[in-house]
Phi, psi and omega in degrees: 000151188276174172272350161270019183264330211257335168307300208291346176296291157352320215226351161283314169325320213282299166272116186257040186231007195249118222211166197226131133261131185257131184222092170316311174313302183321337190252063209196123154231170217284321184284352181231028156313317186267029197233001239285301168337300166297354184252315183311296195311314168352278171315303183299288140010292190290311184204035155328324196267327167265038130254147202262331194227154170227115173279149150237136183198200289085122159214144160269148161267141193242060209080062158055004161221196168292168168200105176321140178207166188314138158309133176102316192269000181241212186240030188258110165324068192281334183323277213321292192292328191297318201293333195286333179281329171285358164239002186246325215201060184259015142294323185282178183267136155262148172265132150247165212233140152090029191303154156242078173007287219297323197258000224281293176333295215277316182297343160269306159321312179289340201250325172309327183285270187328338177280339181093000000 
């Protein structure tokens, strides 16, 4: 387990008023993309029960780091995370993060698909 998955498990646990918005990119570095899947369940695993909110977004790598792009079009595995929230946590809210206007249409009809 990584070391900040197990400080924010560490510092919830603790508490039953303290909530996790979980924003899978953030916990995502350009070398483990293709590992991504294993880092969620990591993440779910640890402190799953405790989240309320899922920031959504999409990236490509670009020169070695991230670069936001339209939900779908990027190398973040949302098939993975949507199933999990719809069998663990199919309350909660997702956001999305890093909107582009332009993209606004699509980006919601892709986040609409996933919820099902």
């Amino acid at each position: 387990m990584q070391l900040s998955t197990m400080l924010i498990y560490s510092c919830v646990i603790y508490s039953k008023y303290l909530k996790i918005i979980f924003d899978p990119v953030n916990m995502l570095a350009v070398d483990q993309v293709d590992q991504q899947n294993q880092l969620w369940q990591e993440c779910f695993e640890a402190f799953g029960s405790h989240i309320e909110v899922m920031h959504c977004k999409d990236v490509i790598v670009e020169h070695e780091s991230f670069k936001s792009t339209r939900l779908g079009e990027g190398s973040v595995n949302h098939a993975y995370l949507f199933s999990w929230l719809k069998n663990h946590k199919n309350h909660i809210s997702v956001l999305r993060e890093e909107i582009n206007p332009q993209n606004a249409i699509e980006d919601i009809c892709f986040m609409k698909r996933m919820v099902g």
